[in-house]
N, CA, C and O of each residue as an XYZ file, in Angstrom:
276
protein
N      31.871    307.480    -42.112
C      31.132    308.567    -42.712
C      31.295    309.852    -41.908
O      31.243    310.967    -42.428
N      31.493    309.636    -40.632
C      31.057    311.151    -39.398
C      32.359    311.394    -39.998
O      32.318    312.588    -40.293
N      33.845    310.789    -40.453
C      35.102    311.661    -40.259
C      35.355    311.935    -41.366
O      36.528    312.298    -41.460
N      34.551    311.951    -42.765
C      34.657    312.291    -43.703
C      34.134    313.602    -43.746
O      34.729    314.509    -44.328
N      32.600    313.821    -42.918
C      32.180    315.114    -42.918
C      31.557    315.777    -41.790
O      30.505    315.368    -41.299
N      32.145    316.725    -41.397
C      31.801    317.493    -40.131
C      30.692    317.336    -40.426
O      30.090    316.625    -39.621
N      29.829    317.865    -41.656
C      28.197    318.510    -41.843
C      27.031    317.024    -42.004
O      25.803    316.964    -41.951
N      27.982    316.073    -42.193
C      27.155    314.922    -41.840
C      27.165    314.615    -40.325
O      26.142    314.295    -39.719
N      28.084    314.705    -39.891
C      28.602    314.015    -38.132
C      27.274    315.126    -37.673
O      26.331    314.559    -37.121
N      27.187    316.142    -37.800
C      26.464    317.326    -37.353
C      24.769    316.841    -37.677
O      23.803    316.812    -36.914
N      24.841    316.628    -38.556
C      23.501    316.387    -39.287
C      22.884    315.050    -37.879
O      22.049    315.082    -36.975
N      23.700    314.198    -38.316
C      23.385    312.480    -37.572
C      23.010    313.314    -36.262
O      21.877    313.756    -36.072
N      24.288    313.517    -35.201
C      24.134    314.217    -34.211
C      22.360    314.873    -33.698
O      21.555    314.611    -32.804
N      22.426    315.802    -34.843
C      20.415    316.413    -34.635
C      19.542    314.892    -35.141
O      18.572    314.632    -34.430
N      19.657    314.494    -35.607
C      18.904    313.031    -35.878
C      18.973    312.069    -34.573
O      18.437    310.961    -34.540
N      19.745    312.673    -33.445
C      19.676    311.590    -32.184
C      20.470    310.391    -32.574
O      19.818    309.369    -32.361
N      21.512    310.188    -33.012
C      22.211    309.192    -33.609
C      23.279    308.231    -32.199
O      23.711    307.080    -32.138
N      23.338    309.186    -31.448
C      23.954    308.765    -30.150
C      23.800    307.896    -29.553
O      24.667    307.063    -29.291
N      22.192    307.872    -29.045
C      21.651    307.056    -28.313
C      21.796    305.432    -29.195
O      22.180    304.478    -28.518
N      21.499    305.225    -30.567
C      21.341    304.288    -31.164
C      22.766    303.396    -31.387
O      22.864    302.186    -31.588
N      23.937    304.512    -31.270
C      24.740    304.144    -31.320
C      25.672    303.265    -30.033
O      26.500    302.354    -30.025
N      25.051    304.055    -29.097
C      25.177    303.338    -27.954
C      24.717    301.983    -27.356
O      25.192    301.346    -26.416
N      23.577    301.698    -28.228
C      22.384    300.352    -27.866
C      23.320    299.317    -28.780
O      23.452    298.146    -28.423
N      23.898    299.780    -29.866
C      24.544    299.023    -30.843
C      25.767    298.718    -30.284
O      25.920    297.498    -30.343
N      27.159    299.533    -29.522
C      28.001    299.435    -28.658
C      27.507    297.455    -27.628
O      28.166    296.426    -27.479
N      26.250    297.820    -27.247
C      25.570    296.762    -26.155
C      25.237    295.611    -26.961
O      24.798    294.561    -26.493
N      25.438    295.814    -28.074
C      24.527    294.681    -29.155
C      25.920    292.916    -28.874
O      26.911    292.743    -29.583
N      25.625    292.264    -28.073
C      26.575    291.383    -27.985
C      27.151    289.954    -29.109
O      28.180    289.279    -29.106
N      25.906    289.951    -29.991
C      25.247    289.022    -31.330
C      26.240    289.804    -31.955
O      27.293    289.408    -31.454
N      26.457    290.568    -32.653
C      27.443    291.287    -33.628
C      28.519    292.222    -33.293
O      28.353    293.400    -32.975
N      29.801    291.513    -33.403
C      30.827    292.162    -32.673
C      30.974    293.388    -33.566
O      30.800    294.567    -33.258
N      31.330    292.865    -34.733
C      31.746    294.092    -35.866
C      30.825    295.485    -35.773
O      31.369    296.588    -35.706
N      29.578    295.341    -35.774
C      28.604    296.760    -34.814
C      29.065    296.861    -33.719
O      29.283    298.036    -33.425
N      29.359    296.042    -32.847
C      29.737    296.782    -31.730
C      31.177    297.568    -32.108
O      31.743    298.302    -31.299
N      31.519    297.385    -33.027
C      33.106    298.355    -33.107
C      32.922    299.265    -34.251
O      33.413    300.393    -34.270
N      32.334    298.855    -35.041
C      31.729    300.678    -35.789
C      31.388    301.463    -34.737
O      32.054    302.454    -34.437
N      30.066    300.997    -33.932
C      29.304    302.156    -33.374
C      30.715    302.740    -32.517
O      31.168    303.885    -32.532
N      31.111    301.809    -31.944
C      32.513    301.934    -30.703
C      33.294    303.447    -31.296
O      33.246    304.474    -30.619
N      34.048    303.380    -32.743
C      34.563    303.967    -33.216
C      33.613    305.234    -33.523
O      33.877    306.168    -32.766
N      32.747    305.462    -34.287
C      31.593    306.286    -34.379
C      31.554    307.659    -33.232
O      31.630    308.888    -33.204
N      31.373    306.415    -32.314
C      30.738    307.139    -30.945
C      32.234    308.261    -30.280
O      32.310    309.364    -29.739
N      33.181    307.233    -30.703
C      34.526    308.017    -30.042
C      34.674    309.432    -30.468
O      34.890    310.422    -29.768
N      34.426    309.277    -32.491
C      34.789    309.971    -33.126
C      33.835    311.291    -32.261
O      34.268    312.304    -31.713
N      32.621    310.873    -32.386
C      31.628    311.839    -32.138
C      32.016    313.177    -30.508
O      32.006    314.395    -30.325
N      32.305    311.907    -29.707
C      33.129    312.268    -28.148
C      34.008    313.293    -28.399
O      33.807    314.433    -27.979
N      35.189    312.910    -29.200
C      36.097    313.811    -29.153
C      35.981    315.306    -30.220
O      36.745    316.263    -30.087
N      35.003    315.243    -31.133
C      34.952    316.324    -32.141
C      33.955    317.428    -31.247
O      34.160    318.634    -31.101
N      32.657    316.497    -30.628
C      31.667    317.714    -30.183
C      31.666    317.826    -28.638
O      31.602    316.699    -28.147
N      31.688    318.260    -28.227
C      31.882    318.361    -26.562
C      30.554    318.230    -26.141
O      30.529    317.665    -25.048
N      29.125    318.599    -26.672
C      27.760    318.082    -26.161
C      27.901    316.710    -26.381
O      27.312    315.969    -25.593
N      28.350    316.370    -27.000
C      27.791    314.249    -27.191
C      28.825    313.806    -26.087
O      28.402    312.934    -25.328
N      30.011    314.224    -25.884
C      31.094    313.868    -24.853
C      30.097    313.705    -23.590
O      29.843    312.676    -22.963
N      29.583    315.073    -23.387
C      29.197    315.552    -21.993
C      27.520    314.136    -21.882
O      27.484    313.190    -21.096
N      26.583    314.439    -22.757
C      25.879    313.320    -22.739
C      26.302    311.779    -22.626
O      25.714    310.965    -21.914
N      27.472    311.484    -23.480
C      27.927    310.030    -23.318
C      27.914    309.619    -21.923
O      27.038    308.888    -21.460
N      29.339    310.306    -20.941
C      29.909    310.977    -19.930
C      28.298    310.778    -18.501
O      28.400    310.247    -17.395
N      27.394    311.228    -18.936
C      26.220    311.356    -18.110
C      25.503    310.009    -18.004
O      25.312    309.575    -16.868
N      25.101    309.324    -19.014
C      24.821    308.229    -20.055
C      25.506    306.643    -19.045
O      24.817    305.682    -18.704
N      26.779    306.805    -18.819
C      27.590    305.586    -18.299
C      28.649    305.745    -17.393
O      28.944    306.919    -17.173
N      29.234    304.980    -16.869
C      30.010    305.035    -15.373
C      31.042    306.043    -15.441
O      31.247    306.358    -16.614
N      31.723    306.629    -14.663
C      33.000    306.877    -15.000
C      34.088    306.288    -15.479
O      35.028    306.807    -16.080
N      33.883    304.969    -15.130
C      35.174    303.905    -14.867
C      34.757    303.491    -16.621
O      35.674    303.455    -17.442
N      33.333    303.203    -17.042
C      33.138    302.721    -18.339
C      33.643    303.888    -19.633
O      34.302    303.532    -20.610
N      33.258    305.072    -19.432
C      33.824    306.131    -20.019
C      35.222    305.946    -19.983
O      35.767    305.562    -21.017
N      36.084    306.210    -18.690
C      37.331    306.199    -19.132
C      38.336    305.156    -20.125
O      39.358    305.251    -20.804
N      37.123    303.901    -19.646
C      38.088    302.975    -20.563
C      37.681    303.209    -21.981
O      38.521    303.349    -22.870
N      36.291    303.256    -22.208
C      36.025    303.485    -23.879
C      36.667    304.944    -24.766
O      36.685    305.063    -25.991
N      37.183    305.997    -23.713
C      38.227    306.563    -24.637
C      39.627    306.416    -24.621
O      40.299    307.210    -25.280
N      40.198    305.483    -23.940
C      41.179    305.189    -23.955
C      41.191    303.936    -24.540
O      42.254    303.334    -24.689
């Protein structure tokens, strides 16, 4: 949905969508959520540079580098 529309990705974004997406990333019971949010979250990383910089703050360096690569 976020890469279909900037004005939704934007929208979610002010709705705090990050954080939830991140708890879901941790969710170990359901792999397939863990790889939406995974993808989601990337998308989000690389389009807005505030959610990057929060993710980035959020988790290790070493965990960041691997989840965008």
């Amino acid at each position: 949905l976020c890469q279909n529309s900037l004005e939704l990705a934007e929208r979610l974004i002010q709705m705090r969508v990050v954080h939830h997406l991140m708890y879901s990333m941790g969710n170990q019971d359901y792999a397939d959520s863990q790889r939406q949010a995974a993808l989601a979250l990337e998308f989000l990383c690389r389009t807005f540079p505030i959610v990057d910089d929060h993710v980035k703050e959020a988790v290790t360096e070493q965990f960041y580098t691997n989840f965008m690569v």
